[in-house]
N, C-alpha and C positions, 0 to 999 in steps of 0.2 A: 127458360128454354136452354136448349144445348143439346147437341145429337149426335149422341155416341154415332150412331149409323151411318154421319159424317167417317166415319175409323177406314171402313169398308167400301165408301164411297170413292175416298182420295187414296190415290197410292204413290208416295215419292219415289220417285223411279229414274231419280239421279242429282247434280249440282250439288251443292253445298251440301244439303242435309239428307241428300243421300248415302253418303257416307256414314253419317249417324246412323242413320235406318238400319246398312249392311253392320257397324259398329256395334248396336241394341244388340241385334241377333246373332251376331259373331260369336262378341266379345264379352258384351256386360253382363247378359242373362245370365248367359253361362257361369262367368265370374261371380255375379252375386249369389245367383245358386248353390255355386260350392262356399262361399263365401256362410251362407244359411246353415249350410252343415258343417262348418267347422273345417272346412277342406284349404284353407288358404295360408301356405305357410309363414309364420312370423305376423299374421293378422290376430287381428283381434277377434275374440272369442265370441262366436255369436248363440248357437243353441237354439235359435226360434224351431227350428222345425223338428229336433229332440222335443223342443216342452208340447208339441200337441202330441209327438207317437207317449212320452208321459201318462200328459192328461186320455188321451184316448185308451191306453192301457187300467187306466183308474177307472175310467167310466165302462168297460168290458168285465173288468174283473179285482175292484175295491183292491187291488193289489199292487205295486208297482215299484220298479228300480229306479230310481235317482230323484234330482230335484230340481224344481223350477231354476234355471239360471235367465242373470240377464236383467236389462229395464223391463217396469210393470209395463210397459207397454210393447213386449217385443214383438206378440203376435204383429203387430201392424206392419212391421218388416216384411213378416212373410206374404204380408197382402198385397202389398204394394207391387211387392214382387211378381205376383198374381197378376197383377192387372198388365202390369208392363209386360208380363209374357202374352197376356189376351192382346192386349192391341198387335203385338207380334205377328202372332200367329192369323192374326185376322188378315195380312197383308203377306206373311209368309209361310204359309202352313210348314207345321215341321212335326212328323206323327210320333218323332222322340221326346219331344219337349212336350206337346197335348198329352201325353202318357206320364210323365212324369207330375207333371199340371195335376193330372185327373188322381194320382196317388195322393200326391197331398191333400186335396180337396175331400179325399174319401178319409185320410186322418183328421181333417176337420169335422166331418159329421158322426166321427167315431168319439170325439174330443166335447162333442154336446152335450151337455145335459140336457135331460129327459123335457123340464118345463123350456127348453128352447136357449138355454142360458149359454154361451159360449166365451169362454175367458181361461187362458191354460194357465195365468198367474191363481185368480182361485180356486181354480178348477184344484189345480196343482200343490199352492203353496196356503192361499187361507181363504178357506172352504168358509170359513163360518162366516166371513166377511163382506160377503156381496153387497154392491152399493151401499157402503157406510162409510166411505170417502170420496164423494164426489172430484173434490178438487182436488184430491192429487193421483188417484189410482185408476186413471183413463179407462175403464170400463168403456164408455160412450164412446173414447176417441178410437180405440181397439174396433168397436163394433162399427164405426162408421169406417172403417179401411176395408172391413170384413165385407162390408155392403157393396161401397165399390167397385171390389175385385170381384164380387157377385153378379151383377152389374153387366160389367163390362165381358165376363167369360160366359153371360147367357147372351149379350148382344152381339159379341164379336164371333164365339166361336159355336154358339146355337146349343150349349150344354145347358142344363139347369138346377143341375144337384145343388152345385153352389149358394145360385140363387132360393133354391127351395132351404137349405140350412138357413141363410140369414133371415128370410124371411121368418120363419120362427125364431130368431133373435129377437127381430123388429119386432114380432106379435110379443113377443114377453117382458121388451123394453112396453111397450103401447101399453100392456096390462099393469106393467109394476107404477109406471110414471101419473097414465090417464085413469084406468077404468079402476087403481087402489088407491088412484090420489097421492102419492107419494111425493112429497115436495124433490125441490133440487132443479140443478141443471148442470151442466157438463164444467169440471174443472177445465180440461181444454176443450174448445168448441171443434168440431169436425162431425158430427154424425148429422149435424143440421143441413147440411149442402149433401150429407149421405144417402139422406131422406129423401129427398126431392129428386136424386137421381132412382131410388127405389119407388119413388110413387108413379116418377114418367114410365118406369118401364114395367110395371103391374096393373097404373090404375088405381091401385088401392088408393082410396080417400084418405085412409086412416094415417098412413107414412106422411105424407102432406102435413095433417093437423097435430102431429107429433112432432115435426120440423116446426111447425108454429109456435108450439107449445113452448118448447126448450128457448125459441128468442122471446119469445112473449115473455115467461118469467123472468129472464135474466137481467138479475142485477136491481127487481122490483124489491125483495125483499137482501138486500147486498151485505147483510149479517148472518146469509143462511152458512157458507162455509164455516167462518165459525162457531154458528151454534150444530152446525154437525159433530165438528171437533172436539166441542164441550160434550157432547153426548158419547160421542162414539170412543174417544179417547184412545184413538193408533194414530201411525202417522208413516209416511212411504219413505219422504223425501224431508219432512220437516219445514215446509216449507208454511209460511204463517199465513192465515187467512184473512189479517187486520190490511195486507198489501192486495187492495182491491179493485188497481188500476192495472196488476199484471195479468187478471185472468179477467179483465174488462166485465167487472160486475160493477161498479162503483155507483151505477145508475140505470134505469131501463135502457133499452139498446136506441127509442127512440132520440133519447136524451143525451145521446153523446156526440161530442162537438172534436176529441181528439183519439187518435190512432196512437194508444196507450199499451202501456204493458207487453208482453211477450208477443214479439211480432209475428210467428206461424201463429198462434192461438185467434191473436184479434185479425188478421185476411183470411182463415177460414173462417170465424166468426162471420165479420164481412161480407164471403161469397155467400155462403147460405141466407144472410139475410137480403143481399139482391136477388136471390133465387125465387124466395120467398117474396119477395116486393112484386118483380115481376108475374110471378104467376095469381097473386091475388091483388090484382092491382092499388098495394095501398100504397099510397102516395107519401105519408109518413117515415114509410119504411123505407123507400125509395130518396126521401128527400136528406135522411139519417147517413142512407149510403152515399150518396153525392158528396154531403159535408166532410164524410171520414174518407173517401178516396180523393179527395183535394186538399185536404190535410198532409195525407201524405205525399204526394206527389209534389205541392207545393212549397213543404218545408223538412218533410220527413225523409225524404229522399236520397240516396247516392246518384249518381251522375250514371253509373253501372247499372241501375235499376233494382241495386240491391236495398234492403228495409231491416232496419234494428239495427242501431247503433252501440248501444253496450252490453257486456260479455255478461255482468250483471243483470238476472236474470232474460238475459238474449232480446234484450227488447228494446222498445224505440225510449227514446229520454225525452229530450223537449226539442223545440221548432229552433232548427238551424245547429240545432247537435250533431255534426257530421263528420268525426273526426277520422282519419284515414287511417293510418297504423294500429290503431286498436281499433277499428269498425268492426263488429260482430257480422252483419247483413250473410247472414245463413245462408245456402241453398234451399235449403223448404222456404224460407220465408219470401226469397224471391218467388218461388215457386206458385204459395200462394198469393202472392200480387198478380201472377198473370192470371188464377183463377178468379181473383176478386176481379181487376179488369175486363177477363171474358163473358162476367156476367154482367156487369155495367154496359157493355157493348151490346148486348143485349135489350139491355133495358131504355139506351138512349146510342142512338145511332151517333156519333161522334169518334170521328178518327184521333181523339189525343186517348184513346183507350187503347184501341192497337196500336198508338204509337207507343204507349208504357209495356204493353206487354213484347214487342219487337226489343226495348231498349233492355226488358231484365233478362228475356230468352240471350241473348245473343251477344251478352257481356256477364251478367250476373252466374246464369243457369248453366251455360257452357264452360264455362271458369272452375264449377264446381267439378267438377270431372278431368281427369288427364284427358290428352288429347288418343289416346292407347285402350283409353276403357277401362283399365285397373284401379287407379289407384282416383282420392277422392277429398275437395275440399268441403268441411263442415261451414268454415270462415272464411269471408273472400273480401281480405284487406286489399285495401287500395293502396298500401304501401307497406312493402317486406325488407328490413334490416337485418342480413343473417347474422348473430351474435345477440340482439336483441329479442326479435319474430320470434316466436313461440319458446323466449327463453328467461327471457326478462317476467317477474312476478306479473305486468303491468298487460304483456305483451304473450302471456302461454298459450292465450287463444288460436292469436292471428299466426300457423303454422304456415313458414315459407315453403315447405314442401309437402304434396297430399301422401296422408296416409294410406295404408290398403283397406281399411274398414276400423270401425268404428264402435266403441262397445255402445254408445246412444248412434244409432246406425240410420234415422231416419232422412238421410240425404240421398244415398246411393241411390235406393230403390224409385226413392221420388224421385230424379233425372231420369229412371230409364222408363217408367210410366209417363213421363211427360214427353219424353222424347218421340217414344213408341205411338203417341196420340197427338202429335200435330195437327192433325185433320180438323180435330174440335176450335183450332184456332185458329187458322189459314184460311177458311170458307165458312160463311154462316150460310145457309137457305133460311130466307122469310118472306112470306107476304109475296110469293110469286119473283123474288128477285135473289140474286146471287149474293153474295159481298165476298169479295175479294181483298183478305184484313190484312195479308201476310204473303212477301212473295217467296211461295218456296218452291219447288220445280218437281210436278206430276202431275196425275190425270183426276180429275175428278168427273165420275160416272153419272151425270143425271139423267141416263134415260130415260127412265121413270116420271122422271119428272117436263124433260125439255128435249127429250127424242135425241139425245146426245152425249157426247164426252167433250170435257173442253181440258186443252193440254196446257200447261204454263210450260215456258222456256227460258231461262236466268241462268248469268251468270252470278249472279246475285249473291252474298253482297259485295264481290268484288266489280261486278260490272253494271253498267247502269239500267241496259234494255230488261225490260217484262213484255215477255211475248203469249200474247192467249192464241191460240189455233182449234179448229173446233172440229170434231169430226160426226156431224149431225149421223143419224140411224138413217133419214132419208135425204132427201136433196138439200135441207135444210132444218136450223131448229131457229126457233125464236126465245133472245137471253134477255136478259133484264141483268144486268151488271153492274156493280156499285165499286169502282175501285180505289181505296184508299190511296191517299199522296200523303205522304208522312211530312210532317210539319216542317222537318228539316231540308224539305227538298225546295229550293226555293222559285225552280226554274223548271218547270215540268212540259213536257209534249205527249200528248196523247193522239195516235194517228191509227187510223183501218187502212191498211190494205196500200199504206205508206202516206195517205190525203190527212190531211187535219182533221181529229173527228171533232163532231157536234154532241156537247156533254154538257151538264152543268152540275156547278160545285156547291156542296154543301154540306159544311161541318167536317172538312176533310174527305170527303167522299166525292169521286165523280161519278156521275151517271149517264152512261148511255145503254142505249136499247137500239138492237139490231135483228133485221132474219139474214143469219150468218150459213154461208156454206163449208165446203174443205176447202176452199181456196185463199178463204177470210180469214184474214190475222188483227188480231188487237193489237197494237206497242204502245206500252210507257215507257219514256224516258227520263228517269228521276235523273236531278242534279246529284251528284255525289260528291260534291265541292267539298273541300277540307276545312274545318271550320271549328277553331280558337274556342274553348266554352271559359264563361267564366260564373264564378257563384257571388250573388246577394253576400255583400260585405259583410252581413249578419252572419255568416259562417267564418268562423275563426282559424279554421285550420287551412282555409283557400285562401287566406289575402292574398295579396301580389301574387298569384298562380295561376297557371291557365291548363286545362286537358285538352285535350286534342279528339277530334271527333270527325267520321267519315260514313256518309250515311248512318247505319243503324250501330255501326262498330266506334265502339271507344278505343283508342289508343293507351300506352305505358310505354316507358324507359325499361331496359332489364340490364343489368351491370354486364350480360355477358355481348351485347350489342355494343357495350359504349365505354369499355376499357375497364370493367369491374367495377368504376364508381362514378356513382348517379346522382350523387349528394351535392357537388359540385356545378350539376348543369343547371343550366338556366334560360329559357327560351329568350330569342330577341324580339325584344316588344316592336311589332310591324312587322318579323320578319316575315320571310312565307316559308313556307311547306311543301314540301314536294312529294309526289306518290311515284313509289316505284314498281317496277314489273312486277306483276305476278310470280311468284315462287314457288312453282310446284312440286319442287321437292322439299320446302323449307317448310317445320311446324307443321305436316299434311296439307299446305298451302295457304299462301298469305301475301297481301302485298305489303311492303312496309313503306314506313312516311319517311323522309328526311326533314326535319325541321333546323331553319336559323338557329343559331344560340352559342352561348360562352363557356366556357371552363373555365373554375375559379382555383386558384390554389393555394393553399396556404403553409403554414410553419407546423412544427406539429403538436405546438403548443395547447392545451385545454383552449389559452385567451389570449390575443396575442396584440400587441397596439399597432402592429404593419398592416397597413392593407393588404387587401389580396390581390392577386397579382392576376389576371382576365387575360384570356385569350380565345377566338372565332372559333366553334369547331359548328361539325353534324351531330345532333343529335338523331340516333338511330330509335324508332316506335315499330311496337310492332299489336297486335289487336292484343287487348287486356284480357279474352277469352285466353288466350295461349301462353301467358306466362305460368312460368313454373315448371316447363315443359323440359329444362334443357339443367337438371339440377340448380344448386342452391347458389341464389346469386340474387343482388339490391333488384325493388321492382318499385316505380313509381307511378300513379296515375297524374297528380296534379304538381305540375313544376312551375319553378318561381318563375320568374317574365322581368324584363328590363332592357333598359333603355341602350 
């Protein structure tokens, strides 16, 4: 399950991530749209929306000027794109941006070929090549963005051109895969959780049993990539097929115990196969996913919610590999952790799922993006050295300051689709009841369903109250409520109408049931206590270190808070922490911590046999979403601790 129609249900319509909301629409769309065409000065060259007018001019008239530019996979860019302007537009209509939407879409069914095949790399560049590289020439992953954005611009905005193009994609993936027997399955997985959003919203059986299909094989026969290779004999990226724990074929999917290889590959792998578990109840498949989403959570993990640890092919390494300065942990790859967790929440009612997806949304996901909307991190180290960060051989990856785009561009657009569709993760409907996963501040419309609107009210996560107020259609509705208390909160009150309510807890979820009128309020009041983290000694690069953590927000040092160097501080073991004002002019608002701690200083010797020489000061934190925000300067998540 999952329901787009959640998009149109919820509308943020102010706090914290209403700003994002008016940001998407402002700022990013608009930005990565010219960003799509080449319009962004001093950026990096993107061309996606050239290769379909291309390909579309090829498939009109076998004739055409220029050449595929770009990653094989760049159409997805423009999908993504797509979809983050549908969720937009669903919440804000805007008849310039639907118009411009509805061009491109019509260069995409211009861009088709005839049997339903849609791909502007061979459309464009090698025509004779279709599916004779699975694992490296994203065919399926292209087609599963394509689906998406199909998806979600016939749910959100009632169009269905879109949808009618991929749908004969789907019918000619279904025909080449199923009804011609063509072995294979997706170098990167994504069309699988593509599927199952194209089968909720058709019906068709057949999209369903093709998402099956593509997990069902994978990885049964785990020498098929390279006997493609032996056959086909091209290559995209060169990348070897005997490494068959990065594209997570090593074994059947039932059969895997760890969260391997290329970290966006195996959590969209992941999501589709709880998608899949879910809607056909196999408990295998389900019990596959439980094992690989506590895996990672468990050992594979940043403190940020970020996943993938080396730069090396972007992917996770082994349990308690967490190294901070060179951390890879992607924006897509966070990205997909919150869809792997939204479908596990689905599958097993348990609040440590929205509490994983709160912790990557809202330190990992937010991080990836300037606070401005322009400019964008790929990598999001948990510790920036300017001189070293993005300069050192060891160190090119983890860039101290975001770029404006990206020639492998699949970050941007993913934040503004995921941003643009919050709804999907803030509110489930099931089974007659609400859940309430995520506090974020809007109305969510269930008329339809509960004779009503219920409004959330937060200062959230700066402030601690979540206020529900209800504005039934008649004198009353009657809810059914499930609302999350995040693990961290250690001291919770939940009250109606200011009296204690009557709830009970389970699995992180509280539950009550009321017939609420407009005069009826719900309030939680999570604890927001400031609170020390430390990691499992089996991680080497935290000994003696501690982060700093306040509700759902992680903390950093930034050198321009704390005298330029940050190398030097060190928390005092006991000390406390203090929370400061709100700052709402400061970083588009924030409040920062004061923590205990020392200043070390030394000779300026490489080695030196003097001690150093300690003194008390403040250390200045401010949320790890917002560094980088104030130019290039040290930024630290985990600092040393002593006595």
């Amino acid at each position: 399950m999952g329901d787009l129609k959640l998009v149109k249900k919820f509308e943020v319509n102010g706090g914290f991530f209403g700003r994002y909301r008016d940001l998407v629409r402002e700022v990013v769309l608009p930005y990565q749209e010219n960003a799509l065409n080449d319009r962004i000065e001093g950026a990096e060259k993107s061309h996606s929306i050239e290769n379909f007018r291309i390909a579309a001019k090829k498939m009109r008239t076998a004739k055409y000027d220029g050449e595929f530019y770009g990653m094989v996979f760049q159409d997805s860019d423009v999908a993504k794109w797509l979809e983050g302007a549908a969720y937009s537009l669903a919440q804000s209509p805007d008849a310039q941006l639907e118009s411009r939407c509805d061009e491109i879409i019509d260069l995409m069914g211009q861009a088709q070929q005839k049997d339903g095949y849609l791909n502007t790399y061979f459309t464009v560049k090698e025509p004779d090549k279709r599916w004779t590289n699975l694992h490296e020439a994203h065919e399926l992953y292209c087609a599963g963005h394509m689906i998406e954005a199909a998806v979600a611009y016939a749910e959100c905005i009632g169009k269905t051109k879109l949808l009618d193009i991929m749908c004969r994609m789907a019918d000619h993936i279904y025909r080449h895969f199923i009804e011609e027997g063509a072995e294979g399955y997706p170098g990167h997985p994504e069309i699988e959780l593509a599927l199952m959003r194209l089968y909720r919203c058709t019906d068709n059986e057949k999209y369903k049993e093709l998402a099956l299909h593509f997990i069902n094989v994978r990885g049964v026969d785990s020498d098929y990539f390279k006997k493609e290779k032996d056959k086909n004999r091209w290559s995209v990226w060169g990348n070897h097929p005997s490494d068959k724990e990065y594209a997570q074929n090593a074994a059947p999917v039932r059969m895997q115990k760890k969260a391997v290889g290329h970290a966006v590959r195996a959590v969209y792998l992941y999501t589709g196969m709880a998608d899949v578990a879910m809607e056909t109840n196999d408990e295998s498949l389900k019990e596959a996913c439980k094992v690989l989403w506590n895996n990672i959570v468990q050992s594979r993990m940043y403190v940020t919610g970020a996943i993938g640890s080396a730069y090396e092919g972007e992917a996770f390494t082994k349990d308690y590999h967490l190294p901070n300065d060179t951390a890879y942990a992607e924006t897509c790859a966070a990205i997909g952790l919150i869809f792997f967790s939204n479908k596990m929440l689905y599958l097993e009612r348990d609040g440590k799922y929205a509490d994983v997806i709160e912790r990557a949304l809202y330190n990992c996901v937010l991080a990836g993006m300037q606070l401005d909307g322009t400019r964008f991190f790929y990598v999001n180290p948990l510790e920036a050295l300017p001189g070293i960060s993005g300069e050192a051989q060891t160190h090119k990856h983890a860039l101290p300051v975001r770029p404006k785009w990206f020639a492998c561009a699949c970050c941007p657009p993913n934040v503004a689709r995921l941003l643009s569709s919050l709804a999907e993760y803030v509110w489930h409907i099931e089974k007659g009841r609400l859940y309430a996963n995520l506090f974020v501040e809007g109305t969510l419309d269930v008329t339809d369903l509960y004779g009503g609107k219920i409004m959330l009210k937060t200062d959230y996560p700066y402030g601690h109250k979540i206020a529900y107020y209800f504005e039934p259609e008649n004198k009353s509705m009657s809810v059914s409520l499930a609302i999350r208390i995040p693990s961290w909160s250690k001291n919770t009150a939940i009250s109606i109408n200011g009296e204690p309510a009557v709830y009970d807890m389970k699995n992180g979820y509280a539950y009550l049931s009321g017939k609420f009128t407009a005069k009826d309020v719900v309030t939680v009041e999570l604890d927001l206590s400031v609170h020390k983290v430390y990691t499992s000694n089996k991680v080497s690069a935290n000994t003696g270190k501690a982060a700093v953590e306040r509700g759902p927000l992680i903390y950093c040092a930034e050198g321009v808070d704390n005298g330029g160097d940050i190398l030097s501080l060190s928390f005092k073991k006991g000390g406390g922490v203090t929370v400061g004002e709100y700052l709402p002019d400061k970083l588009y608002g924030i409040q920062e911590l004061y923590a205990e701690g020392y200043r070390e200083s030394v000779g300026d010797d490489l080695y030196s046999y003097e001690a150093p020489k300690e003194e008390e000061c403040t250390i200045t934190l401010i949320p790890y979403y917002a560094w980088g925000n104030r130019g290039l300067n040290q930024m630290r998540v985990w600092i040393p601790e002593k006595r």
